[in-house]
Each structure stands twice: as structure tokens, then as C-alpha cells.
C-alpha positions in Angstrom: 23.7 12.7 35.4 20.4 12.6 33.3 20.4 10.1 30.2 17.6 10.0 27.9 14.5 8.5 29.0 15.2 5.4 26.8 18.2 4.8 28.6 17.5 3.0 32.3 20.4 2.6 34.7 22.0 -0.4 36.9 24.3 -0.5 39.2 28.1 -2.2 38.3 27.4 -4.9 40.4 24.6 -5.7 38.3 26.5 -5.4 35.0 29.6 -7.5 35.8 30.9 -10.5 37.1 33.8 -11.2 38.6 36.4 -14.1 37.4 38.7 -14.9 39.1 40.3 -18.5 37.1 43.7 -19.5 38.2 46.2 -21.6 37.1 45.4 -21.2 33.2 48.0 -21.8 30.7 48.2 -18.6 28.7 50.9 -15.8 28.0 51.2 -12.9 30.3 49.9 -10.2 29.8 49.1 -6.2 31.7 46.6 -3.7 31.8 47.9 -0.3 30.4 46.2 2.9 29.3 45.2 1.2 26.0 43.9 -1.9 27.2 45.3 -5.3 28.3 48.2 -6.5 26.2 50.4 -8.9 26.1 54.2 -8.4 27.6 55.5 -9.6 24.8 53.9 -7.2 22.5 55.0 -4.2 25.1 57.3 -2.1 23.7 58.5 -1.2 26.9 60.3 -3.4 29.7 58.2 -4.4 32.9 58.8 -6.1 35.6 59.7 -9.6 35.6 57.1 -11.9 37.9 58.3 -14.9 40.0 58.7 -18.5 38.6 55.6 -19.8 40.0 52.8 -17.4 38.1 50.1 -20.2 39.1 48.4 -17.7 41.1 47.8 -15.6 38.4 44.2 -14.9 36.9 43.2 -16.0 33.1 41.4 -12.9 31.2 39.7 -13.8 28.1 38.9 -11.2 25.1 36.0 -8.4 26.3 36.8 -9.0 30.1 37.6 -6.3 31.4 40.2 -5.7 33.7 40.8 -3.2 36.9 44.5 -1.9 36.9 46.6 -0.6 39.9 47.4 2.8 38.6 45.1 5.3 38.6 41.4 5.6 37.9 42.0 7.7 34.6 43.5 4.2 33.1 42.5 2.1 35.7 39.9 -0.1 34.2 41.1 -1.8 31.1 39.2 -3.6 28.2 41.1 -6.6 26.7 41.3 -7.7 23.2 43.8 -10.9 24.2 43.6 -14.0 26.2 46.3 -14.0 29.1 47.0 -13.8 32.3 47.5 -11.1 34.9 48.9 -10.5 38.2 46.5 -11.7 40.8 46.3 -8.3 42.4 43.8 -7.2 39.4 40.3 -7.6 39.6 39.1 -9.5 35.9 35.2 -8.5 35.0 33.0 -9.9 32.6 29.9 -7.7 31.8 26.5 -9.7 31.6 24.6 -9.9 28.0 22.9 -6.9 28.3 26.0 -4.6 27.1 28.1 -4.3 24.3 31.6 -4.7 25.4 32.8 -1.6 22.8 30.4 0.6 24.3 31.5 0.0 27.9 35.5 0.1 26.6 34.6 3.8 26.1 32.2 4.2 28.9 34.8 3.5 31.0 37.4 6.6 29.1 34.7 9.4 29.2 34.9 11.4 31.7 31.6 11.3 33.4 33.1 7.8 34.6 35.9 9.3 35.4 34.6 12.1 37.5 31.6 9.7 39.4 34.4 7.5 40.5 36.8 10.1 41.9 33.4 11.0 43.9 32.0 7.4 44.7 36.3 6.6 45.4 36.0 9.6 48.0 38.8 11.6 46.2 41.0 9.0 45.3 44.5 9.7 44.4 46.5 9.6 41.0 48.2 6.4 41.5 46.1 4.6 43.9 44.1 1.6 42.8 40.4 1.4 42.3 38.4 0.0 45.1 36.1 -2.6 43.9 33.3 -2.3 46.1 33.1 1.2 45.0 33.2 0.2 41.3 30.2 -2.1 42.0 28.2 0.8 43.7 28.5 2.6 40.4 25.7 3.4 38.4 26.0 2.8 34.5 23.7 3.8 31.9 22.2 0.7 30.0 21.1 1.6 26.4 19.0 -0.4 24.2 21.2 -2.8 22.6 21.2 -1.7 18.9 22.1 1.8 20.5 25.2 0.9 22.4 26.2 -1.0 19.3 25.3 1.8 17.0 27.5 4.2 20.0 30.7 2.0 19.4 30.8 2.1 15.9 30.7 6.2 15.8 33.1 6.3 18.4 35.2 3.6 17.0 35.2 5.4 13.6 35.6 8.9 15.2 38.3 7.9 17.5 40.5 6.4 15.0 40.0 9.4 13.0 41.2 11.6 15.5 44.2 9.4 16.0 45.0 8.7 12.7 45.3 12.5 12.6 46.8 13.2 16.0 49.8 10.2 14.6 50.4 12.9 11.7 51.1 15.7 13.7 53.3 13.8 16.2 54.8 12.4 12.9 55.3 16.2 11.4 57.3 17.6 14.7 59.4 13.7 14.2 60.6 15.2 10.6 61.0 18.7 11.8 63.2 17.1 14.9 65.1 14.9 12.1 65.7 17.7 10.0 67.4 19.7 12.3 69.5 17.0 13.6 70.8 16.1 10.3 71.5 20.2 9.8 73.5 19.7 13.1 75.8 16.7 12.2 76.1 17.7 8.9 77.5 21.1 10.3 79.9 19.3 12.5 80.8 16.5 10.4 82.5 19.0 7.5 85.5 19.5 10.1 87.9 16.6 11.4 87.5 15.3 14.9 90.9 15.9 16.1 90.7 17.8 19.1 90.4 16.6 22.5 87.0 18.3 24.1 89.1 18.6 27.5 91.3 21.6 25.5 88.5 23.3 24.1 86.1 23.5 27.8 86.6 22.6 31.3 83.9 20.5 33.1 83.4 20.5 36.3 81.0 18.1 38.1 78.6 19.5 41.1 79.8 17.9 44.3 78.0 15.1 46.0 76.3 17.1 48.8 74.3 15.1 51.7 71.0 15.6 52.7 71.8 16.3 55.9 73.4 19.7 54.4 69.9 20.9 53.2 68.3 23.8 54.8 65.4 25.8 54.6 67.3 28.8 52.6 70.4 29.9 52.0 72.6 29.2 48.8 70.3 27.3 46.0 71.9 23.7 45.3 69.9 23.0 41.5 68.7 20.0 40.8 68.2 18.2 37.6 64.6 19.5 37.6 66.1 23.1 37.3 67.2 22.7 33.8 64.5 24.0 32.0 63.4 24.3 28.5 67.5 25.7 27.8 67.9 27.9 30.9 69.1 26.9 34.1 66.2 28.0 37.4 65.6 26.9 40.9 62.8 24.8 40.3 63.0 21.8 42.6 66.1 23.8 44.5 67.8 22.8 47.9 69.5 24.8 50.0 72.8 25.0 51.4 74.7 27.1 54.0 76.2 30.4 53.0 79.2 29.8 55.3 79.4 26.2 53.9 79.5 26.5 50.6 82.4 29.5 51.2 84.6 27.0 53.5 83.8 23.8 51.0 82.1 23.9 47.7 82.4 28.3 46.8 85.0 26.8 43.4 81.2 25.3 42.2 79.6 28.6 41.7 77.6 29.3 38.9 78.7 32.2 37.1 76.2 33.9 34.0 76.8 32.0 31.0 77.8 29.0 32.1 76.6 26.1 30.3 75.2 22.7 32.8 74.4 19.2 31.3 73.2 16.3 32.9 75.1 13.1 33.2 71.8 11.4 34.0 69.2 13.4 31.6 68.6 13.6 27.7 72.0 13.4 25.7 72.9 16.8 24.1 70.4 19.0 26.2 72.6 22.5 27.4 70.8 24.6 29.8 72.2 28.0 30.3 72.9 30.4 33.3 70.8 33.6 32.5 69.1 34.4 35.4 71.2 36.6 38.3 69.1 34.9 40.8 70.8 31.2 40.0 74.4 32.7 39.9 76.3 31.9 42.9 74.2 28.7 43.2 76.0 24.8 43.7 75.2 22.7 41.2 74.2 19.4 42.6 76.3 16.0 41.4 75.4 14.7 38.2 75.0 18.2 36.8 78.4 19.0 34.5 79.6 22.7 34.4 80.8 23.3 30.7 83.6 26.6 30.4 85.9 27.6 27.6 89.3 26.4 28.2 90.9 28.8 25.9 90.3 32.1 23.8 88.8 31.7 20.8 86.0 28.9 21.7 81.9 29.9 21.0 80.0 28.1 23.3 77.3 27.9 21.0 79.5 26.2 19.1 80.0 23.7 21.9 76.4 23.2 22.0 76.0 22.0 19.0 78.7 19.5 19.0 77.2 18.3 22.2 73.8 17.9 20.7 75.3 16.0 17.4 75.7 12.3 16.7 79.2 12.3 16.8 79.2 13.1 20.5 76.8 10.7 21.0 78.6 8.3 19.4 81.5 8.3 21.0 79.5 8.6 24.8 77.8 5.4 23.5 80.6 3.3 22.7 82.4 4.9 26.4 79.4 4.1 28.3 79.3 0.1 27.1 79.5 -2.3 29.6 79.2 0.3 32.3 76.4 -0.9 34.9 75.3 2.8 35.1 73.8 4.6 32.0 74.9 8.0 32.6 78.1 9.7 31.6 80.5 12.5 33.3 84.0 14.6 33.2 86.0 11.5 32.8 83.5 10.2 29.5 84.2 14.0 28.3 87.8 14.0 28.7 88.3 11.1 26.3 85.6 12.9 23.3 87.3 14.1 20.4 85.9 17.2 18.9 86.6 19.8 15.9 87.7 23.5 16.8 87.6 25.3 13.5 87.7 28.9 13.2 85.6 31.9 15.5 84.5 32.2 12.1 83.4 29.2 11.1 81.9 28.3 14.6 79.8 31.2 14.4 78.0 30.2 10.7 77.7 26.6 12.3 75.7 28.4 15.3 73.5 30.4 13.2 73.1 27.3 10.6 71.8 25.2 13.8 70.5 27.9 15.3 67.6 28.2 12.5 67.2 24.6 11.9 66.6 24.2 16.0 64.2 26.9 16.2 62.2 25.9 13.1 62.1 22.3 14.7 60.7 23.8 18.3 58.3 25.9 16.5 56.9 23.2 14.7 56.9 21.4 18.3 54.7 24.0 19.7 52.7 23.7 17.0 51.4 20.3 16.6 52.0 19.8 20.5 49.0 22.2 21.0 47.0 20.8 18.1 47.2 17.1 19.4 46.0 18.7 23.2 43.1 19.9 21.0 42.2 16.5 19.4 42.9 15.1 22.6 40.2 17.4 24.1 37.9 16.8 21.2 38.4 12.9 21.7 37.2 13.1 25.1 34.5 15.2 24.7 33.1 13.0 21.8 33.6 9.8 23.6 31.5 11.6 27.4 28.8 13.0 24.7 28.0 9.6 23.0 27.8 7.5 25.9 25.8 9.7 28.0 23.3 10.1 25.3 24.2 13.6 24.8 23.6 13.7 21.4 22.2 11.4 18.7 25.1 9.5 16.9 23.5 8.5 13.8 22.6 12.3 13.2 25.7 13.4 14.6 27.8 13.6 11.6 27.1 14.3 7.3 28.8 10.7 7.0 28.5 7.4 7.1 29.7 6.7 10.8 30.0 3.4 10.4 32.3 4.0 7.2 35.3 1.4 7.3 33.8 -0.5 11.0 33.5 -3.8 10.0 29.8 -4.8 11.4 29.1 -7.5 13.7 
């Protein structure tokens, strides 16, 4: 990589320091994609560590901090004082960097693409080595450059997101209208109709791995229910002559509606395709059927997808020590079975208010790929001196970055 002429470079080991303080009395804390943060400000659950965290290392604010997961996050930045499991590696750079300009340093993808080469081709998942992060070499701009770097990218970047949170927030509204469409549709009839007389469900039976072959009759997995249609992505296979003698009552037939136990509550996946007809489903997949005339299963998609049927799943599923639901959950639901005619208006009204919400999906789905492009091509372009940041925009770049 050739940096401009102002720019010399250094090798990591140069640049950083390793700490390695033990024994400090300081919250917890982990490295994630966005940089080290406390547990308790996760908003996920993670694992709990033994009593006795003594062992573990102290990380001050602008150390930086190599992960376990993969090199694409693997090298964190902290903003906190905590401490972290003693299988990460804590850095300090020296005073010749600016810690802002190395946090994005370290997300272009230059970095990125040197270290898969100086790794040897790690893995997605493996852990960074840290003898091949100190062989790295790192451009070193003059300081008021790396300082004038971070601000533009720390103003661009939280542009872009600021942005990218609207669209994500637009296809929330979209996915809210639609579900309050939905309810409202079901809720204007009473619930006084056991679900078990208006479809039969039937769960997959619990097949053994020995029982796999190399073809024969597909067995679909979870990961086959895609995007609404049922396929053999991710498909086993069973014998012909065994699924006749044992499990030929499970066959798929076209139309037939599968739900997952296991998977998002009120996603449907339909049998279109003659290729997965005559195929098992596997345990944990529910086949849905009408058990009586006059029943749209559209209709019975929509139900399934409202918050009535999730409400009463939730309150059967409490206390249970597995989170998933099956045919003896469904046989206690309530539902509504109003007329053909009526379920049919319900199935176009949802219909609409569905497809309006996946279109809108689409949508900002592609345009936060684009700003996420544009974000790392911005970020690999200022810290390789790829352009002139102070030049680089009609605006103040520094506009609303408080200065040092």
C-alpha cells in the first residue's frame, strides 16, 4: 500500500504496548464489534465468568483491545475502564498516535485485508495472532493529520449512521403498521373457537442421525423454510423404503402450511414446489391442515402471525424450561372462524399491509448495505491517505466534534 510521502510507516510492535494488569478492581466488561463495553451496559446476555475473576486484565479508556472472534471485529477500541477475560490481549499505543485515528484504522479494510494476508488466511471466527499483529505495518501520520482524520471520519460516520438508524427505523414503522392491520383484523371477531377444529397439526417425527443417507426422500430442516416457501436447503435424506414402512403419514403434500416450534413466532412457510412434496418434515417443524370445509388457510396465517396467538403461546409456554412451542401448545389456542367471506377480506386486508411492509424492507435493507459500503469506503480512503480530508467535503468537517 503506498501512503503519501508525508506519511512514514512502523511496524505494530513499535506502536503498541502490551498491558497486561491483573487483579484491578473494576467492572467487567467485553470486546464487541463496537468497541469494549461494559456487561452491564450489554443489551444482550453473555456468559457468566467464574467467582474468582482475579486473573482477569484491567483496560483503561484508548487501550485497545484484541477480541476472540474474528479479525473483522477483532481488535476493539475502548472508551471504559474494566476488565476483560485474560484470554484478550489489552494494547496501549505509544504517543505518537491518536487513539481515534487508529479506532478506524483498525475498521478499514486495508487493515482488514493485510491481516487476513500477514494471519495466512485466517478464518472467520478464529482469534488474531499477536505476533502477527505486531509484524503489521501501520501508517503514522503527522499528528495534527491523524487528528484532523478522526474528526472527518467521526463527523462522517455518525452521519451515515444517524441516517442508516432512520431507514432501519422506517421498515420498524412499516413492520408495526402491518402488525396492527393484522390484530386489528382478527381482533373484530370473538376468540371462541378451539384452533384444533379449524386445522390439524401434525409434528415431523424425531428421526436419528443414523437414518441419514446420501439421497433418497428429503427430511427439511428448519433452514428450509425460506423467505414463506418451504425448499431443501440444508436437507437430509432418508430411505424411500423407510419412510413408506415408518414415517410415509408425514408427507408433504402442495399447500401445506409448516411452522417452526423453535423459529420466529407467526412465520408460515408454504409447500409450492413439487420437488419438496413427498418430503419428511423433521421434528420441531408443525404441519398446519384444514380440519374442516370452509377454513382459508390464509386466514390461518394471519391469525398465527397476530398478537393474539402470541399471547396465548406466551402465557402456555411460562415456566416451561424450553422456549419453543408444539401440537399440544396449539391444541389449547382459541381462535375466531368467521365466515369464507369474511376470512377472505381479512387475507387481502393483511395481505396488502404485509406486502407494503416487505417492500419497504427491501427497500431500506438495500439502502443501509449502501451506506454501509460508503462507510467503509470513507473510513479505508482517509486513513490511507487517499484523499485530502479537509478538502474532502463543502462543509465544515469538524461541524458538531467537540475539539480536543
Amino acid at each position: 500500500m503506498t501512503y503519501p510521502t508525508a506519511w512514514p510507516t512502523r511496524r505494530a510492535r513499535f506502536l503498541f504496548d502490551r498491558r497486561d494488569v491483573r487483579g484491578a478492581d473494576a467492572p467487567l466488561a467485553s470486546a464487541t464489534k463496537e468497541g469494549v463495553i461494559l456487561r452491564s451496559d450489554l443489551d444482550y446476555s453473555v456468559w457468566n465468568p467464574d467467582s474468582n475473576v482475579s486473573n482477569y486484565k484491567l483496560v483503561e479508556p484508548d487501550d485497545f483491545v484484541i477480541g476472540l472472534r474474528s479479525f473483522q471485529h477483532g481488535i476493539s477500541h475502548s472508551s471504559v475502564r474494566g476488565i476483560v477475560s485474560p484470554a484478550y490481549t489489552v494494547l496501549r499505543q505509544t504517543g505518537s498516535l491518536n487513539p481515534q485515528f487508529v479506532k478506524h484504522y483498525f475498521r478499514s479494510s486495508q487493515l482488514i485485508s493485510r491481516l487476513a494476508n500477514i494471519t495466512q488466511g485466517i478464518r472467520q471466527g478464529q482469534a488474531i495472532d499477536i505476533e502477527a499483529f505486531r509484524n503489521l505495518i501501520m501508517p503514522v501520520p503527522p499528528q495534527e493529520e491523524q487528528h484532523r482524520i478522526a474528526n472527518y471520519l467521526d463527523a462522517e460516520t455518525a452521519r451515515i449512521d444517524a441516517l442508516a438508524k432512520s431507514y432501519e427505523r422506517v421498515k420498524d414503522l412499516a413492520a408495526e403498521r402491518a402488525q396492527t392491520m393484522i390484530d386489528t383484523e382478527i381482533e373484530r371477531e370473538p376468540a371462541d373457537t378451539p384452533l384444533r377444529h379449524i386445522v390439524r397439526f401434525r409434528e415431523g417425527p424425531g428421526i436419528m442421525a443414523v437414518d441419514f443417507q446420501q439421497d433418497g426422500v428429503p427430511l427439511i430442516r428448519i433452514s428450509g423454510l425460506q423467505e414463506g416457501g418451504v425448499t431443501l436447503q440444508g436437507c437430509n435424506f432418508l430411505s424411500p423404503d423407510k419412510v413408506v414402512r415408518q414415517w410415509h403419514h408425514f408427507r408433504l403434500r402442495l399447500g401445506d402450511r409448516l411452522i417452526s416450534g423453535s423459529a420466529t413466532m407467526g412465520s408460515v412457510s408454504i409447500v409450492r414446489d413439487l420437488e419438496v412434496v413427498g418430503s419428511i418434515p423433521y421434528t420441531g417443524l408443525i404441519i398446519l391442515r384444514p380440519a374442516r370445509s370452509g377454513v382459508e388457510m390464509g386466514y390461518v396465517e394471519a391469525f398465527l402471525k397476530s398478537s393474539r396467538f402470541s399471547r396465548q403461546i406466551d402465557v402456555l409456554k411460562t415456566g416451561a424450561t424450553m422456549q419453543h412451542f408444539g401440537p399440544s401448545h396449539l391444541s389449547q389456542v382459541n381462535a375466531s372462524l368467521p365466515s369464507v367471506e369474511i376470512q377472505r377480506r381479512v387475507i387481502a386486508t393483511v395481505g396488502d399491509a404485509l406486502q407494503f411492509s416487505e417492500q419497504v424492507a427491501r427497500l431500506t435493507n438495500g439502502q443501509v448495505a449502501l451506506l454501509a459500503e460508503r462507510r467503509q469506503a470513507l473510513i479505508t480512503a482517509a486513513v490511507t491517505g487517499q484523499f485530502d480530508v479537509s478538502t474532502a467535503s463543502g462543509r465544515n468537517v469538524t461541524d458538531g466534534v467537540p475539539t480536543p
